[in-house]
N, C-alpha and C positions, 0 to 999 in steps of 0.2 A: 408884499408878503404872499406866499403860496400856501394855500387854503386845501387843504387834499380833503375831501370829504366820502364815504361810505357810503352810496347811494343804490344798493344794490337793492335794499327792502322796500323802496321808494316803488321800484319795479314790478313788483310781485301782483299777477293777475286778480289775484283776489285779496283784499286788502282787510287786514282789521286794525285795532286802532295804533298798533307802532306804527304799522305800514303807511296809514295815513299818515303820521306825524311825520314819518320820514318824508313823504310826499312836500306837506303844506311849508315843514320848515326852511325844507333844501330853495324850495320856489321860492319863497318871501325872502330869505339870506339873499339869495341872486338878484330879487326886485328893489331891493333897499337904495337910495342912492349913495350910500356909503359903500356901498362893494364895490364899485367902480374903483377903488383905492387899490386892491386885492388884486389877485390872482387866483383863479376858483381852479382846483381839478375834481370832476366827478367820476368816481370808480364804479362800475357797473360788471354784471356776470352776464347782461344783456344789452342789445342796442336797446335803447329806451325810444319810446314814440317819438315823430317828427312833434314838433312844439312842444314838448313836456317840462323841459330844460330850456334855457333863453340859448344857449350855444346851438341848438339844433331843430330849429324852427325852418319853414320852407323858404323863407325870404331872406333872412339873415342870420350873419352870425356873432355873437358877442364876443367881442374880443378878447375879453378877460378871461374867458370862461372854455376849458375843456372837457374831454367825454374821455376816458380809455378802458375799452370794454375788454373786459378779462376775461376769456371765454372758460369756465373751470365751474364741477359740481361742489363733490364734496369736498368736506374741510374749506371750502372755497378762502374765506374769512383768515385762517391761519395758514395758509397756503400761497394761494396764489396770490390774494390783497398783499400778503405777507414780505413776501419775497418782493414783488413790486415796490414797496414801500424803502425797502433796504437797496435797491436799484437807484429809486429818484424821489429822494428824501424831500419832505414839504414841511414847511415850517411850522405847518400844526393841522394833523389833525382830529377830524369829527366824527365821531360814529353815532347814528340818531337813534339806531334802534336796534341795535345788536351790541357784541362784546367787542373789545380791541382784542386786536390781533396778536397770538402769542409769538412774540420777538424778543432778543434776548436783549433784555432792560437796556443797554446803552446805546441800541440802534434803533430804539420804538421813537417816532418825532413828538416833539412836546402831544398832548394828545387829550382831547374830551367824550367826554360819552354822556349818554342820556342815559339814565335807569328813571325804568315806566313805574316798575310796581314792583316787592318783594311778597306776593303773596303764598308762593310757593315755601314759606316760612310760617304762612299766620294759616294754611291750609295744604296742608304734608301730600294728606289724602287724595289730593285733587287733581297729584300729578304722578306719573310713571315713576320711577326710582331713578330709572337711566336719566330722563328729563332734570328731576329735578338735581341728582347728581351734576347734569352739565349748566343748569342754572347756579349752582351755588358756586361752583367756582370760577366757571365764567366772569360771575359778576365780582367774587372775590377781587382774582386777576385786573379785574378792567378797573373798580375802584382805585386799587391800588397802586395801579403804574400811571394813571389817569395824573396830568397836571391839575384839572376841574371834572367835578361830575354836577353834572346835570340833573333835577330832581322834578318831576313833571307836578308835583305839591307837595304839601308842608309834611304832610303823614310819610311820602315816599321819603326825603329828607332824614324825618326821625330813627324812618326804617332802617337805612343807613346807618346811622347813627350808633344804633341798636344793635343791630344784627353781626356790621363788619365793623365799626370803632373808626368810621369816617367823620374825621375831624367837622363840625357843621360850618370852620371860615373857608372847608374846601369846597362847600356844595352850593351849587346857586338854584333856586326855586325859581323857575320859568313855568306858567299857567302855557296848556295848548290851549285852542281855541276850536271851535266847530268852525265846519264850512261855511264858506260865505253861504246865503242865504238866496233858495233861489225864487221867483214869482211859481206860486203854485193855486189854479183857480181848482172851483170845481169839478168841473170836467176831467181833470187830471187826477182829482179824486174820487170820482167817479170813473174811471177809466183803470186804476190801478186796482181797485174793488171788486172790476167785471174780472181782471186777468188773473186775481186769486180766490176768486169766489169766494167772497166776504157780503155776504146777502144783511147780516145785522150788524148795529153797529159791537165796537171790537177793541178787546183794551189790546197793547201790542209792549212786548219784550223783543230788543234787537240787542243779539249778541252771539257768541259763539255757544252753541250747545254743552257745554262743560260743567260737571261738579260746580266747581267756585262759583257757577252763574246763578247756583240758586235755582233751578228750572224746576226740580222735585216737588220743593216746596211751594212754590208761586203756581206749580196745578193741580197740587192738593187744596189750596184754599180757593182756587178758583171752583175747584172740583165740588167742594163745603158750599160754597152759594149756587151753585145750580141744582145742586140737591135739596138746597131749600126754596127753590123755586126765584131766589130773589133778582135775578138776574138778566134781563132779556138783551142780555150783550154777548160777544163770545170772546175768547182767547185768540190770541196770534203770537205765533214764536216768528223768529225770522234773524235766522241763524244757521251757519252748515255747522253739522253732528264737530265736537271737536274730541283733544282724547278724552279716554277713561268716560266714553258718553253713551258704551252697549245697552248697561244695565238702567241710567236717566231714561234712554228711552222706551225700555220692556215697561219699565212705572211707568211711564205715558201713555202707554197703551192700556196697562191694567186698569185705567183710573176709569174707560170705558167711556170718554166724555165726544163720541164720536159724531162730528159734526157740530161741536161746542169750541175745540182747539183744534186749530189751524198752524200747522207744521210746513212753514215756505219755504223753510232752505236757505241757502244763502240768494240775500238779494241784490240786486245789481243796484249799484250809489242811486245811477238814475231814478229807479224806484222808492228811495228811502225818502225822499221831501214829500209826494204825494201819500204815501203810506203813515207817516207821522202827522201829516196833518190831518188825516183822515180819523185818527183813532180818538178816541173819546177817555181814553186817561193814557200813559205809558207808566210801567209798572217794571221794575228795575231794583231789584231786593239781591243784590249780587252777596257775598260770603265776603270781599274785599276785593278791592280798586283799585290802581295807583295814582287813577287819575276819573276817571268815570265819562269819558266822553257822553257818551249816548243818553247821558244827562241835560246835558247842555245842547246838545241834536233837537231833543224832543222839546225843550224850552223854545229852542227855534222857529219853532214850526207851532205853536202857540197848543202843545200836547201837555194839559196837568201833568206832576209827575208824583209817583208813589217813589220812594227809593229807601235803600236800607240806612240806619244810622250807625255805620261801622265805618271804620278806613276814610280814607277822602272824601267821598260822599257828602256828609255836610259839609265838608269846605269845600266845596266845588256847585252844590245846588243851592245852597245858600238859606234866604228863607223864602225859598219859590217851591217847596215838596212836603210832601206828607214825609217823615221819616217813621221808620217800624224798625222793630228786629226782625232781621231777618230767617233767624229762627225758632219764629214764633208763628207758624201757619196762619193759626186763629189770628193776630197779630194785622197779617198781609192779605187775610179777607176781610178784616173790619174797615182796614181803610181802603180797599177797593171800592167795597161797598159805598160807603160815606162819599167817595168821592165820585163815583154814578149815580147819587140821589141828590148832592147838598149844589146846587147850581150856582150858587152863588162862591161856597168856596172853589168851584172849578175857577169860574171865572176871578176871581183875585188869585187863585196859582199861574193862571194865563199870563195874565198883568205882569206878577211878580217873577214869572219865568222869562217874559222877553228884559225886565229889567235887566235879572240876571247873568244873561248872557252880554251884556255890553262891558264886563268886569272881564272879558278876554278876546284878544287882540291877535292875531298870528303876525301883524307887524310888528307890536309892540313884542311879542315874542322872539322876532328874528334880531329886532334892534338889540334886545337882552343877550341874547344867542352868541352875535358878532362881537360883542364887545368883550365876554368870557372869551370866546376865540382869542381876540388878540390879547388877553392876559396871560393867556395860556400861551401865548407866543414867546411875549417877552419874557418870562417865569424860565419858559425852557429854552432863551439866551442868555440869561443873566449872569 
């Protein structure tokens, strides 16, 4: 069977969390020893790294497995993937973290997709009009013509459900998983500390600067405890500015907490293992999820965690987090607080947070993954 997969977001220099998913899943589907069965083609708008992909490593080559780089910007996706597709038709397939391609319904090949998260539904405001206009139908479309769709938790699934009237025996619920885990001593956290000038210790928020992240609120209640002196810790963002994020960040500045909140920008992967285990809570009050990686990141790295109780969120932290509302300031400074005084509850969110994280698998993810695949195969020969 020939496997055609969308590997184009996989590629993207700076990666947030589809981009990772596109990365981890494409790798472990190829690592499995069940793909050896298959036939893989990997679609790209870029040559991709020597070793990134098993076909294109400096020693050898996998047999099974090809690369065909499409050289092409916009409309990429429904253009140039497009037309390729209608060329050298594959028996199914993948798209990890974008839309399928718009093809006219009886030349699209049996086909799956992942949908991350519908929050541009449960938070209007969050997004441009133009966006969120190509989000809705996007995902319409790709639902629709979709053999299986992919639902990264049980919340994204509902949304589904809910929003476009996608049958629940069409969806299959696959957990992502965080990165392997890498050795991180001191020194390393100490070394990542010198290079962002973090002099005290630092509770830390990693995600893209945006409305839905919740940023306004998480430095207004940060803002509330330093003003009451309680606090001899500081803020850390560590995130590039995303849209609709002008006005997030003029309130950052208004808030005057200057040399209190640390604004890093986007941080390079290498940096995020030493930077999470460095920080003394992680603090993660997002507006809605569809999956909450940076959850399970900070459980990795033995980071208590604060997080909001909306969307995926508790099914995904589990009982390893303080949960708050998120739109409750006072709310997301009480349990800051509490959890930079009470030592003992950090340490059981520790405990309960490396539990946590053994509840997901990127193998077990890609075996779940492959197997949809070939259903989706046979479904669209039957």
């Amino acid at each position: 069977m020939l496997i055609a997969i969308d590997a184009s977001r996989a590629l993207r220099a700076r990666r947030t969390g589809t981009e990772r998913y596109a990365q981890e899943i494409i790798c472990h589907l190829l690592a499995l020893p069940e793909a050896a069965r298959h036939r893989w083609r990997l679609y790209t708008d870029t040559p991709p790294p020597l070793g990134m992909f098993p076909s294109n490593t400096a020693t050898a080559a996998a047999p099974n497995v090809s690369i065909s780089v499409l050289p092409g910007r916009r409309l990429w996706t429904h253009r140039t993937l497009a037309a390729e597709l209608r060329r050298h038709r594959p028996d199914v397939l993948f798209v990890p973290a974008h839309v399928l391609p718009l093809i006219p319904f009886g030349w699209l090949p049996p086909s799956v997709v992942t949908i991350h998260d519908l929050g541009y539904h449960a938070h209007p405001e969050a997004h441009t009009t133009q966006q969120r206009a190509y989000l809705i139908y996007g995902t319409r479309w790709s639902v629709w013509v979709a053999k299986r769709v992919i639902a990264v938790s049980r919340c994204t699934a509902h949304d589904l459900s809910t929003h476009y009237q996608v049958h629940p025996e069409k969806i299959d619920v696959i957990y992502e998983a965080p990165p392997a885990r890498v050795p991180v001593d001191q020194e390393a956290v100490a070394a990542i500390r010198r290079k962002f000038g973090l002099q005290r210790p630092y509770a830390l928020f990693v995600g893209t600067l945006q409305p839905r992240k919740n940023i306004v609120r998480l430095a207004q209640a940060f803002a509330q405890l330093v003003a009451r002196g309680d606090v001899p810790w500081d803020l850390v963002l560590a995130g590039a500015p995303g849209w609709l994020s002008a006005d997030l960040l003029a309130t950052l500045d208004s808030l005057h907490l200057n040399g209190r909140l640390h604004r890093l920008g986007y941080v390079d992967e290498a940096d995020l293992p030493p930077l999470l285990s460095g920080a003394c809570m992680f603090v993660f009050p997002s507006l809605y999820e569809g999956f909450g990686l940076p959850v399970l990141e900070a459980q990795n790295y033995g980071a208590p965690v604060v997080t909001a109780n909306n969307s995926s969120l508790p099914e995904i932290a589990g009982d390893a987090a303080l949960l708050v509302d998120p739109n409750d300031v006072d709310a997301i400074a009480t349990a800051m607080l509490r959890l930079s005084q009470d030592e003992a509850l950090r340490r059981s969110l520790i405990t309960a947070g490396y539990a946590n994280v053994k509840r997901f698998s990127w193998e077990r993810a890609a075996q779940e993954t492959l197997a949809v695949l070939e259903k989706a195969a046979a479904a669209g020969h039957a």
